[in-house]
LUMBAMI-753047 format. One line per 5 residues: number of its first residue (from 1); for each residue x, y, z of N, C-alpha, C. Coordinates in nm, 4 decimals, decimal comma. Atoms other than C-alpha are relative to their C-alpha. Last residue first. Example, Ala and Ser with C-alpha at 12.3 -4.5 7.8 and 13.67 -1.06 7.14 Angstrom:
<voses>
2> -0,0820:-0,1190:-0,0060:1,3670:-0,1060:0,7140:-0,0770:0,1090:0,0730 ~ 0,0890:-0,1190:0,0000:1,2300:-0,4500:0,7800:0,0900:0,1200:0,0000
</voses>
This chain:
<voses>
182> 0,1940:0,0265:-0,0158:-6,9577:-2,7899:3,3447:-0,0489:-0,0322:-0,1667 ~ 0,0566:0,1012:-0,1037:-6,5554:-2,8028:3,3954:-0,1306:-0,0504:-0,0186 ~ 0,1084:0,0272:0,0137:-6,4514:-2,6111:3,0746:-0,0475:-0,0958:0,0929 ~ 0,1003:-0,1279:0,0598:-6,1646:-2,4065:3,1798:-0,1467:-0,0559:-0,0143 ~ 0,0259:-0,1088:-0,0774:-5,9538:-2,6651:3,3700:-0,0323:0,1648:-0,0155
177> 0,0056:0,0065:-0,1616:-6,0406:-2,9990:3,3086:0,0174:0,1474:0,0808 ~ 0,1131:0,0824:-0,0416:-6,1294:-2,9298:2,8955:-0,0161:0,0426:0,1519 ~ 0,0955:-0,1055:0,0612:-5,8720:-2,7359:2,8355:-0,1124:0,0165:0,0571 ~ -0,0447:-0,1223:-0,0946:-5,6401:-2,9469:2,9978:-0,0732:0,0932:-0,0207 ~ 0,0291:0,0953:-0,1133:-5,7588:-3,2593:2,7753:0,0189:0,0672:0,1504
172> 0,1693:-0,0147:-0,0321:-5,7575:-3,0299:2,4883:-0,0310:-0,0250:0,1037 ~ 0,0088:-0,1035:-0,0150:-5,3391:-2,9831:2,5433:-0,1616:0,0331:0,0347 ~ -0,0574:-0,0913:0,0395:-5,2973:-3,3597:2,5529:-0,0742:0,1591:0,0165 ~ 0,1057:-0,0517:0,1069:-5,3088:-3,6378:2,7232:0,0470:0,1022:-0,0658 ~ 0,0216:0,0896:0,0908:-5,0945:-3,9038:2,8988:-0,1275:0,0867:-0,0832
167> -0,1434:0,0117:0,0725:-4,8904:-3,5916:3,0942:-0,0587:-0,0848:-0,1219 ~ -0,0216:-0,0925:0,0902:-5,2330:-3,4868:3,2443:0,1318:-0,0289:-0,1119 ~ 0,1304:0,0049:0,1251:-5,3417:-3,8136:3,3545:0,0362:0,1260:-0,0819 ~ 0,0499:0,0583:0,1036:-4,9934:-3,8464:3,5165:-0,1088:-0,0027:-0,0945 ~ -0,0830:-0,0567:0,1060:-4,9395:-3,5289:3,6507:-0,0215:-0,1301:-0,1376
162> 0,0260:-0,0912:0,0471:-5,2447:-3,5250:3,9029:0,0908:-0,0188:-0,1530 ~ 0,1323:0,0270:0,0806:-5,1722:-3,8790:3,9698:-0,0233:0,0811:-0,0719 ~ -0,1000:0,0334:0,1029:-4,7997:-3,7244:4,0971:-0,1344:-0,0628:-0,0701 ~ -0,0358:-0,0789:0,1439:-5,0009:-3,4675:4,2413:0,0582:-0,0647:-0,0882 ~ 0,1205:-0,0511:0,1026:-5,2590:-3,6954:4,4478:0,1152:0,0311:-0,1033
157> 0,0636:0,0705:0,0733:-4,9480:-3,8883:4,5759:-0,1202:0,0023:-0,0972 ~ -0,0629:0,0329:0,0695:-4,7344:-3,6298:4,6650:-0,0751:-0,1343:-0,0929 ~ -0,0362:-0,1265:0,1152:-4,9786:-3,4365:4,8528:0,0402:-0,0764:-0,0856 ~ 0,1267:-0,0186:0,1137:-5,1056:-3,7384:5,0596:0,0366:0,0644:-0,1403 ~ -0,0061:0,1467:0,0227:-4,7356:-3,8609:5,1838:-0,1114:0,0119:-0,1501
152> -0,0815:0,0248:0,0935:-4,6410:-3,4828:5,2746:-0,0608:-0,0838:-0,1084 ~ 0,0304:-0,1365:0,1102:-5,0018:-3,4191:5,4253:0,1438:-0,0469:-0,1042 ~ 0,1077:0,0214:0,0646:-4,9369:-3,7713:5,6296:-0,0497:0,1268:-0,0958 ~ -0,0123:0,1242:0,0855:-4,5695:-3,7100:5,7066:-0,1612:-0,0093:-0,0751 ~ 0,0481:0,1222:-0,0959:-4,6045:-3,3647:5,8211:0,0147:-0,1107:-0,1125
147> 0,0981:0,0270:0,0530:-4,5545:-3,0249:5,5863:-0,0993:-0,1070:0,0671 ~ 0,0718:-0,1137:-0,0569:-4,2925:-2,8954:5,7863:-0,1424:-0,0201:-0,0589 ~ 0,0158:0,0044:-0,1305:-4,1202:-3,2505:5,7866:-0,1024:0,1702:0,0152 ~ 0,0735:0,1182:-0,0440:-4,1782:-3,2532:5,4195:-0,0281:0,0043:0,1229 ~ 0,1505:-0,0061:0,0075:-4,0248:-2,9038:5,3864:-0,0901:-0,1086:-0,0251
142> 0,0778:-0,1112:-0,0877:-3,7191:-2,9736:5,5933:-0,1348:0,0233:-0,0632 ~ 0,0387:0,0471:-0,1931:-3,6459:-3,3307:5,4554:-0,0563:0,0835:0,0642 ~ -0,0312:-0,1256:-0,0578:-3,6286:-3,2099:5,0252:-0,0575:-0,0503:0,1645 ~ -0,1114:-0,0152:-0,0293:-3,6296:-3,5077:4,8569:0,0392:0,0580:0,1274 ~ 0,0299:0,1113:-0,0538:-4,0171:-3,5352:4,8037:0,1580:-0,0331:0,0692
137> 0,0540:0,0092:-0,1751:-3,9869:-3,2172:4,7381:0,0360:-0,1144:0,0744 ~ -0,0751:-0,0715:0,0034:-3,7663:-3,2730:4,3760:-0,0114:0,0545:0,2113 ~ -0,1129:0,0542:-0,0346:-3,9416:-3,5159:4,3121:0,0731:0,0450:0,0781 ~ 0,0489:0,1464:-0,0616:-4,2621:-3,3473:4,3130:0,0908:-0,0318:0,0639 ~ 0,0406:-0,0980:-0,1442:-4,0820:-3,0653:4,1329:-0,0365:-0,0660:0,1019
132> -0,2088:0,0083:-0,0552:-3,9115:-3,3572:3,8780:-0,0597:0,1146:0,1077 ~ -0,0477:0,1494:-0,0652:-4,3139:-3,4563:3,8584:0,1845:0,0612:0,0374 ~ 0,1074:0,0490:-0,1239:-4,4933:-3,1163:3,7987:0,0985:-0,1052:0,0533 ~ 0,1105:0,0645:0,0119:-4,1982:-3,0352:3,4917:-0,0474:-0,0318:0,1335 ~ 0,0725:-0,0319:0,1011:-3,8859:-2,8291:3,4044:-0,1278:-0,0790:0,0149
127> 0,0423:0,1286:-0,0006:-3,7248:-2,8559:3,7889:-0,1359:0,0583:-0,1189 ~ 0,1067:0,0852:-0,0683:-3,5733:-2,5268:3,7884:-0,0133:-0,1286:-0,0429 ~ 0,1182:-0,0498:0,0874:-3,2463:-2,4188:3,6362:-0,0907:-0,0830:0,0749 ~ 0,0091:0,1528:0,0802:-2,9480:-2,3808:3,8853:-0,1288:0,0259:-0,0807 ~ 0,1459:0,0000:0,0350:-2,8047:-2,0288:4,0140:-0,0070:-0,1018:-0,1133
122> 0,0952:0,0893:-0,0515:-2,4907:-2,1117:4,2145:-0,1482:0,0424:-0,0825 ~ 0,0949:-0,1031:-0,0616:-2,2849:-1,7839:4,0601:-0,1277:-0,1043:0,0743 ~ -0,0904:-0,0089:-0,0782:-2,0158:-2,0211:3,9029:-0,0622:0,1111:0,1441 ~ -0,0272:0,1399:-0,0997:-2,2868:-2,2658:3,7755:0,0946:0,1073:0,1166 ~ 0,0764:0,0569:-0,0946:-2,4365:-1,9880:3,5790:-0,0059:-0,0724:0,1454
117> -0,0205:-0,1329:-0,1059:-2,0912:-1,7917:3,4539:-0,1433:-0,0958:0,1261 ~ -0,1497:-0,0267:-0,0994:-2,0368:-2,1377:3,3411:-0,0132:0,0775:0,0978 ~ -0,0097:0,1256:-0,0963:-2,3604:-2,2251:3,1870:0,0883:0,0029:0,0928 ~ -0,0385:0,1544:0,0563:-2,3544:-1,9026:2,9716:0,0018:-0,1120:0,1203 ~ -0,1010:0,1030:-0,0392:-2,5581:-1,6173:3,1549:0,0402:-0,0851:-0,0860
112> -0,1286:-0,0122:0,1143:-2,8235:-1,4701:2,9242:0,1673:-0,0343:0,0575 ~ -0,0483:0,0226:0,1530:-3,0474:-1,6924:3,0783:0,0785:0,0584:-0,0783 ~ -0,1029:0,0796:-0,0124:-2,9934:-1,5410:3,4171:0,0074:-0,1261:-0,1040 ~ 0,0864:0,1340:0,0191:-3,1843:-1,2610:3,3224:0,1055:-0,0733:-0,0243 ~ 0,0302:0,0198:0,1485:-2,9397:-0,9406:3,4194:-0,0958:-0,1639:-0,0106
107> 0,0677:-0,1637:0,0755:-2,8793:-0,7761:3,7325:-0,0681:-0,0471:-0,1522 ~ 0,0599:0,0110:0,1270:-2,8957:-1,1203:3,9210:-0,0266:0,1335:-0,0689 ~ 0,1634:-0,0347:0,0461:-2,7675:-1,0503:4,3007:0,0302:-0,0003:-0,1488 ~ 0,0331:-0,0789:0,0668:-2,4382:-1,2498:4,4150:-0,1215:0,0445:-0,1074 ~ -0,0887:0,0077:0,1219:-2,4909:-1,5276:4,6590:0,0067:0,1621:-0,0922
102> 0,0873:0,0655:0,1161:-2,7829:-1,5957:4,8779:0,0872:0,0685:-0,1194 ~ -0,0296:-0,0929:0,0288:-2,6124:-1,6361:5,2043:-0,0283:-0,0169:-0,1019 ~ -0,0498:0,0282:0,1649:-2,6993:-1,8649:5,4398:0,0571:0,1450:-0,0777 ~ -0,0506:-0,1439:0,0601:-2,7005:-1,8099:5,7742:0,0423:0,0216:-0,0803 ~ -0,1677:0,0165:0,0149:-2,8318:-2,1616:5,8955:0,1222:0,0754:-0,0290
97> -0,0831:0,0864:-0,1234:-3,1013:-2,0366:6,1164:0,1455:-0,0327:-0,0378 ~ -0,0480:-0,0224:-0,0853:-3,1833:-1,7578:5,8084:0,0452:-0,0967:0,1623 ~ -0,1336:-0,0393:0,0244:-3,1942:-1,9863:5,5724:0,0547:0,0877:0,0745 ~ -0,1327:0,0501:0,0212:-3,4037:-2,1915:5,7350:0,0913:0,0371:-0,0484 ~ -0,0208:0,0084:-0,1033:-3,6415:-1,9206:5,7868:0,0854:-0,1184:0,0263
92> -0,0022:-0,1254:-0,0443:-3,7177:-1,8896:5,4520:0,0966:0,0136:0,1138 ~ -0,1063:-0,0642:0,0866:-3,7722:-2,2106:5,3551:0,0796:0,1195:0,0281 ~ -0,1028:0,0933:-0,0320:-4,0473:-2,2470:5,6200:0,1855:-0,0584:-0,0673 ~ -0,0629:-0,0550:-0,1364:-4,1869:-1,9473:5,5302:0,1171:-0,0922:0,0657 ~ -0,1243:-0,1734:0,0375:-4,1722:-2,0096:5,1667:0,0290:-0,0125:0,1236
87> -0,1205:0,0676:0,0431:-4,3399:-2,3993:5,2522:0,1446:0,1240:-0,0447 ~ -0,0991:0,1024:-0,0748:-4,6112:-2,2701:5,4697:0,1207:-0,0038:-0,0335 ~ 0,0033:-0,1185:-0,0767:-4,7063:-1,9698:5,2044:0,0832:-0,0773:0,0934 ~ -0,0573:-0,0655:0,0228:-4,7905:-2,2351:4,9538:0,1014:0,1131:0,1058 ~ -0,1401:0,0948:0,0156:-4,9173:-2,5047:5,1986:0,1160:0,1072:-0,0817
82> -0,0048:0,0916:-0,1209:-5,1838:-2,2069:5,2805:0,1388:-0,0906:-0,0053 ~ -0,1059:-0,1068:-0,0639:-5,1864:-2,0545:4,9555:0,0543:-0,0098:0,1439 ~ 0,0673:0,0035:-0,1399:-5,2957:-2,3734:4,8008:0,0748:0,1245:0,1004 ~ -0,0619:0,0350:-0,1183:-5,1268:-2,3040:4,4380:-0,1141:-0,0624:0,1128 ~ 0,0352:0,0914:-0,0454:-5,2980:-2,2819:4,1454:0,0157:-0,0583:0,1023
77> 0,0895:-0,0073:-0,0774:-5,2798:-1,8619:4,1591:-0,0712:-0,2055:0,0000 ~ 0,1123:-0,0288:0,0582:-4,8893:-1,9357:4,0483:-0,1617:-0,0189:0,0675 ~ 0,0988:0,0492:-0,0396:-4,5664:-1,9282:4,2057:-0,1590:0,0930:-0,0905 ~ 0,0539:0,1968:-0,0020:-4,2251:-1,9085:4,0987:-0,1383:-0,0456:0,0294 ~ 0,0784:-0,0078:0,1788:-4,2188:-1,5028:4,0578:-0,0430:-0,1770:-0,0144
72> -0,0646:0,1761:0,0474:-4,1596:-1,5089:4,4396:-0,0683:0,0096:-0,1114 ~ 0,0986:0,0188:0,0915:-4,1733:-1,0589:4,4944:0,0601:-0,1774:-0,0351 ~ -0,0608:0,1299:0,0357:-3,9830:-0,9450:4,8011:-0,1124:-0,0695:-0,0622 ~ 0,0710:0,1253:0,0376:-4,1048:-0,6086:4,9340:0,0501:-0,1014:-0,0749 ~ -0,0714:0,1024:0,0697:-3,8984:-0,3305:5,0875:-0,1536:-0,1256:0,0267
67> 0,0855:0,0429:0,1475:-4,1742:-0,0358:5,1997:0,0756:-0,1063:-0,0974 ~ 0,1444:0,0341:-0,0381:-4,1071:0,0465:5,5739:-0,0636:-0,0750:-0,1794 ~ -0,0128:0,0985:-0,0800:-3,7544:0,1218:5,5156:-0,1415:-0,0904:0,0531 ~ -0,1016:0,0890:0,0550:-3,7470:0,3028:5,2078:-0,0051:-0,1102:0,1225 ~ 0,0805:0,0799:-0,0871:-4,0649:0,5330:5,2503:0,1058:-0,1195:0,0204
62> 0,0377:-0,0259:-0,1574:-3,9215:0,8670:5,1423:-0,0222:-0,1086:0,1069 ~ -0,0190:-0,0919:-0,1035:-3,9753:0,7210:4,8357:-0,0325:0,0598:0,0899 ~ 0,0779:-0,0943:0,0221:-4,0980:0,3613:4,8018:0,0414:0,2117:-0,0236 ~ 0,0611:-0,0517:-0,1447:-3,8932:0,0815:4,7652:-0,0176:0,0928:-0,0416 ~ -0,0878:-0,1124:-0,0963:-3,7759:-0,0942:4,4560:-0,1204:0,0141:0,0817
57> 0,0897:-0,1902:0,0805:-3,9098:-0,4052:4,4022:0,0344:0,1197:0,0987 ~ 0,0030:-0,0625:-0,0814:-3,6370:-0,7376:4,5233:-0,0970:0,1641:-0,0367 ~ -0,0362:-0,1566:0,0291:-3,7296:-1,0052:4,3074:-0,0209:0,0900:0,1031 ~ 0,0103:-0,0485:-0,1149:-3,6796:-1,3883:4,4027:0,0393:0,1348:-0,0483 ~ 0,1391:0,0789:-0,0581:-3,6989:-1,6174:4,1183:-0,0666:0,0660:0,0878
52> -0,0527:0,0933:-0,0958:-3,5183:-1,3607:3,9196:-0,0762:-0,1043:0,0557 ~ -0,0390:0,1442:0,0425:-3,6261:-1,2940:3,5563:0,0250:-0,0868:0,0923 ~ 0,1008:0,1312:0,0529:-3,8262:-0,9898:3,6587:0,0372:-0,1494:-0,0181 ~ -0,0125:0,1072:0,0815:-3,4860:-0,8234:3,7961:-0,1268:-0,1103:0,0493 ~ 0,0564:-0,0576:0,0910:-3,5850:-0,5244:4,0342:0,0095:-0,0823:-0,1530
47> 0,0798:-0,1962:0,0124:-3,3216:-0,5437:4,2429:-0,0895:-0,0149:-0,1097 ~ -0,0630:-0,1283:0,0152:-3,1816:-0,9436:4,2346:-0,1739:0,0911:-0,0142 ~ 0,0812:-0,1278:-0,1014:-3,2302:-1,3190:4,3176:0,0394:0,1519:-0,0587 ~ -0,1073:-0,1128:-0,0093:-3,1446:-1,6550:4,1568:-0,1105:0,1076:0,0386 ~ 0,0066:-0,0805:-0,1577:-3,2834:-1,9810:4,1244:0,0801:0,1280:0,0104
42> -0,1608:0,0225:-0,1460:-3,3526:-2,0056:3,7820:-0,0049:0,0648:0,1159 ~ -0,0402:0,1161:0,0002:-3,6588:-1,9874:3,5231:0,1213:-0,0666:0,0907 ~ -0,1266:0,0297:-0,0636:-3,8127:-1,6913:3,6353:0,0031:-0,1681:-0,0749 ~ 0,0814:0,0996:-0,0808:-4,2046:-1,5810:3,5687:0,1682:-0,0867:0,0804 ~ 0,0346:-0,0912:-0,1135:-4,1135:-1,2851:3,3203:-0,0437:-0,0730:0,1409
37> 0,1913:-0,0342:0,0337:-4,1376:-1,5306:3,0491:-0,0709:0,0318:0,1303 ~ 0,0657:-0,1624:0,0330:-3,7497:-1,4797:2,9444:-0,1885:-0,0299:-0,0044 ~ -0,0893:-0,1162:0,0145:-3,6703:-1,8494:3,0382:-0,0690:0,0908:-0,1091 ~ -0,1004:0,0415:0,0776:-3,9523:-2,1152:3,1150:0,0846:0,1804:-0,0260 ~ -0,1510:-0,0158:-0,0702:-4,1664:-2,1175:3,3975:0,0980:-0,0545:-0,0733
32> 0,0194:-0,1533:-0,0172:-4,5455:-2,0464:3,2069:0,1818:0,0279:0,1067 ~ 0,0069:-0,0457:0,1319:-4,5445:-2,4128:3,0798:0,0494:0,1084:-0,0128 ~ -0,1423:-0,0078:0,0384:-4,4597:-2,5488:3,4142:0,0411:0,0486:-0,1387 ~ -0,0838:-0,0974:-0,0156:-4,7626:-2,4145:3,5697:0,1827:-0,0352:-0,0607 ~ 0,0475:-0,0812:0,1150:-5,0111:-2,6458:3,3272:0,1332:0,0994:0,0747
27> -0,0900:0,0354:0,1613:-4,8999:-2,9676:3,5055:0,0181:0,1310:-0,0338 ~ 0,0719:0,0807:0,1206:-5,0060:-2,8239:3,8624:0,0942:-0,0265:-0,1302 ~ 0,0118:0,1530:0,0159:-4,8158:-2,7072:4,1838:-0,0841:-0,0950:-0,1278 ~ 0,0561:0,0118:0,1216:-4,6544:-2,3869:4,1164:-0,1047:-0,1528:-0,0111 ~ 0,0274:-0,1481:0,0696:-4,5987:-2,2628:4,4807:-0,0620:-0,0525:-0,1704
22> 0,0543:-0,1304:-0,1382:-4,6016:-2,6029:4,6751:-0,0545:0,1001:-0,1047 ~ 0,0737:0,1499:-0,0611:-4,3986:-2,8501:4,4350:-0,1588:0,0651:0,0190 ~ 0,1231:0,0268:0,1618:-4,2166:-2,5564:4,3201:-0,0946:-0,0717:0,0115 ~ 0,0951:-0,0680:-0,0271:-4,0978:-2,5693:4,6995:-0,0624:0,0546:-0,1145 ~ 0,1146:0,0437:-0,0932:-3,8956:-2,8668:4,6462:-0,1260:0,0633:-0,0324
17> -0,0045:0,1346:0,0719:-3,6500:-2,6817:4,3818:-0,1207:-0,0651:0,0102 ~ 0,1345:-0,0460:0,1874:-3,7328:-2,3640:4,5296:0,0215:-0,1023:-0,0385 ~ 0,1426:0,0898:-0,0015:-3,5543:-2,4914:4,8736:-0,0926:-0,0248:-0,1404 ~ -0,0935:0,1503:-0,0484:-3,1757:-2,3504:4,8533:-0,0930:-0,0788:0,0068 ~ -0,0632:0,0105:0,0942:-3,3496:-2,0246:4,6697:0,0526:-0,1435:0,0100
12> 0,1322:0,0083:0,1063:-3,6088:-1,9733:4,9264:0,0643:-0,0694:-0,0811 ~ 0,0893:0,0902:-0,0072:-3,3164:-2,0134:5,2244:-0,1002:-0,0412:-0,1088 ~ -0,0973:0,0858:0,0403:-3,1033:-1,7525:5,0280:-0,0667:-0,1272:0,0494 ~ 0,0014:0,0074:0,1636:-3,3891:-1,4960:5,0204:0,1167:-0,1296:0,0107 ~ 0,1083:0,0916:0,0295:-3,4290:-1,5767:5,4168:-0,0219:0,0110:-0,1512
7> -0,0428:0,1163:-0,0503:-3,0618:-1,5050:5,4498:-0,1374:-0,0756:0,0030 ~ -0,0751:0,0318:0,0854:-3,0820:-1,1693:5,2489:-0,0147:-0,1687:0,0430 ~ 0,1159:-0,0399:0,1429:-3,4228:-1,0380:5,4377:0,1178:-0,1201:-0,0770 ~ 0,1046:0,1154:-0,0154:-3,1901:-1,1672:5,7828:-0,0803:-0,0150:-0,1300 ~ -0,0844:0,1442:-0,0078:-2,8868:-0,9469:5,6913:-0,1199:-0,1267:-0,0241
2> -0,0621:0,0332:-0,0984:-3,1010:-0,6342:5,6074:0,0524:-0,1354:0,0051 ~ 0,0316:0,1359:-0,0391:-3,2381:-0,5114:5,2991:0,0936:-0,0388:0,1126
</voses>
C-alpha cells in the first residue's frame, strides 16, 4: 500500500461518521452495524480484518501490485451508489490533501479492545442509528459542500422523515415497506 492508499484510508475513517449517512443510509442498516457482525462497528482499518471499517484483502500472487483492494464494510446495497461513491471519494481524497495518517492497523476486532486501548488507537464507535449518522453529516462541512447545499439540504430532510416514521413503528412496519411493497 503506498503513502496515498494509507492517507485516503485515513480520510474515510476521519469522515465515516458523516459518510454513514451516504453508505448505510436507511433505519434498517443500523441493525446489521453492530460489533462482531462482520460489517464493522468502529472506525478503524487493517489486513484482512472483517471487523475493520476499512479492510485491506490480501493481494493476489504474483499479482501484488496490481491487485491491492480496499473493502468499506460500512455500506450497504440501500445506498445511492452515486452519492455513496461521491462521499468515499471525497473523503478519501481529503485525507490525502491533508496527509493524514490512519493510525495503527486493527489486527484484532476492535471490540475486543477495552475503551482505553480504543480511545488510545483513535478508533471511535459509529453513529448507532439513521439520525446520529444524519447528524453526524449534517456536521461534517467537506461532504455537504461536496454534496451541494440543495442535495445536502434535500437529503437530510427526506432521511430524517425517513427515520422518523420508521423509528415510531415497529419491526412489521419495515417488513411491510421494504419486502412487501405490492
Amino acid at each position: 500500500m503506498s503513502e496515498l492508499g494509507y492517507q485516503f484510508i485515513a480520510g474515510v475513517l476521519d469522515h465515516l461518521p458523516g459518510l454513514l449517512a451516504l453508505t448505510a443510509p436507511s433505519y434498517n442498516s443500523y441493525r446489521r452495524l453492530q460489533p462482531r457482525f462482520w460489517s464493522s462497528a468502529y472506525t478503524s482499518w487493517g489486513p484482512d480484518n472483517r471487523e475493520a471499517s476499512v479492510r485491506i484483502a490480501s493481494t493476489m500472487w504474483g499479482h501484488e501490485q496490481e491487485s491491492i483492494n480496499l473493502e468499506l464494510k460500512a455500506s450497504d446495497p440501500s445506498n445511492n451508489p452515486y452519492l455513496a461513491l461521491g462521499g468515499l471519494l471525497a473523503a478519501g481524497l481529503d485525507g490525502i490533501e491533508r496527509g493524514l495518517n490512519p493510525g495503527v492497523a486493527a489486527l484484532v476486532d476492535p471490540a475486543n479492545y477495552d475503551e482505553a486501548e480504543r480511545q488510545q488507537r483513535n478508533i471511535k464507535r459509529y453513529p448507532t442509528t439513521q439520525a446520529e449518522a444524519l447528524d453526524a453529516l449534517e456536521a461534517d462541512d467537506l461532504l455537504t459542500a461536496a454534496l451541494g447545499p440543495e442535495l445536502s439540504r434535500a437529503y437530510l430532510v427526506v432521511k430524517r422523515s425517513e427515520y422518523a416514521a420508521f423509528a415510531a413503528e415497529n419491526v412489521d412496519f419495515e417488513i411491510k415497506h421494504h419486502i412487501h411493497k405490492f
